[in-house]
N, C-alpha and C positions, 0 to 999 in steps of 0.2 A: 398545500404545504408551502410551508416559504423556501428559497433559494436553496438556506442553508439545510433546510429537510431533506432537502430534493436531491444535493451535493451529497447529502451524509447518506441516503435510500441510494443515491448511484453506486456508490463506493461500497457497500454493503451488498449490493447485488453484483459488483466483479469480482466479490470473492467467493460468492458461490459457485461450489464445486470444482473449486482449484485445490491440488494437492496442498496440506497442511502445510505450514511454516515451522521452523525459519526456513527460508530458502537462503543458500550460499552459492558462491561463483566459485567454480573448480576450473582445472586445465581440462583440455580438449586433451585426451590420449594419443587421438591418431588423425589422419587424413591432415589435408594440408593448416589444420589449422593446430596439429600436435603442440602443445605447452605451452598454449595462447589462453590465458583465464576466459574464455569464450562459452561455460556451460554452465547453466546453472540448475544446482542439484537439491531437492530435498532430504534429509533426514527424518524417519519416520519411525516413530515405535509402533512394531508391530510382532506377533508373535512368530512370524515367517523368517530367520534372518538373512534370509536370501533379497528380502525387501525392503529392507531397513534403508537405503540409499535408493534415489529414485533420480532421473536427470527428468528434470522439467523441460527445458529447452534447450537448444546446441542454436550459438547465433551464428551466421555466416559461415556454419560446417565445409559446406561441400564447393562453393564459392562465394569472393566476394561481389554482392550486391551491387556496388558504387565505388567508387574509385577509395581508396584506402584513405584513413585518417589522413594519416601522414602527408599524404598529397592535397586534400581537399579537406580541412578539420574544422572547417563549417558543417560537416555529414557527422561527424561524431564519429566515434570506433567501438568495435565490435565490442571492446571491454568495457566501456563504457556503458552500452548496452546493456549489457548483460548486469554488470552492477547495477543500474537501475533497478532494470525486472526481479533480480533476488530481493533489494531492500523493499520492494513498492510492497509483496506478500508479507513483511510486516508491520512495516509504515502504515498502512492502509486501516489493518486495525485499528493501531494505534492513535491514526487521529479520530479514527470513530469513536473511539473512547472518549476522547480528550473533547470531542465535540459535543459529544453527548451530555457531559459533565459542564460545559459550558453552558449548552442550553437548557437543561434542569435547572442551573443556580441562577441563569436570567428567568426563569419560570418564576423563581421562588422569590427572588426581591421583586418581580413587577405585581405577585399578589400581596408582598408586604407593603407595595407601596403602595397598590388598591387601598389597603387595609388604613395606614395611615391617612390617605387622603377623604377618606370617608367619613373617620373618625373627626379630621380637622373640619369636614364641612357638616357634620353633627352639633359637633362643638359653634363653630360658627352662628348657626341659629340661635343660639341662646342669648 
């Protein structure tokens, strides 16, 4: 596989068997990080509707990790975090698509170029 097989087979294999998307960043309800966007949750059609919201992660719940943004924001902060981790569950598709699509239409112009340059060196002989 080249690089870019190998980047798009990685990316395809982290999303297996993670809760469906989109994933979204919600407030933390309670403990010290109460109405800090620090969670992030899925939404899920399901026939259960006791399940239909699911929290994927709680960042920096119960303490924090490393000294706070705010103090040291070379470390990043918890919201930031967590925004990531929600978009990457759809971004990640996303560019798997997008790559894929990429790498089909360079499949298909380097066999049309095959095709041309064949042709010219057919032609050539004559």
């Amino acid at each position: 596989m080249s690089d870019i097989q190998t980047l798009l087979q990685r990316a395809k294999d982290s999303l297996a068997g993670t809760t469906p998307g989109p994933w979204d960043v919600a407030e933390e309800i309670d403990g010290m990080r109460a109405g800090r966007r620090t969670v992030v949750k899925a939404t899920i059609e399901t026939s259960n509707p006791y399940t239909r919201t699911r929290r994927v992660v709680t960042v920096d719940q119960t303490r924090p990790h490393w000294d706070e943004g705010d103090r040291t924001p070379e470390l990043g902060s918890a919201e930031a975090n967590v925004a990531f981790i929600a978009e990457a569950r759809t971004l990640i598709p996303e560019l798997v698509e997008a790559l894929e699509y990429v790498i089909a239409d360079r499949n298909r112009y380097h066999a049309m170029w095959r095709a041309v340059l064949s042709d010219f060196q057919a032609l050539r002989g004559f």
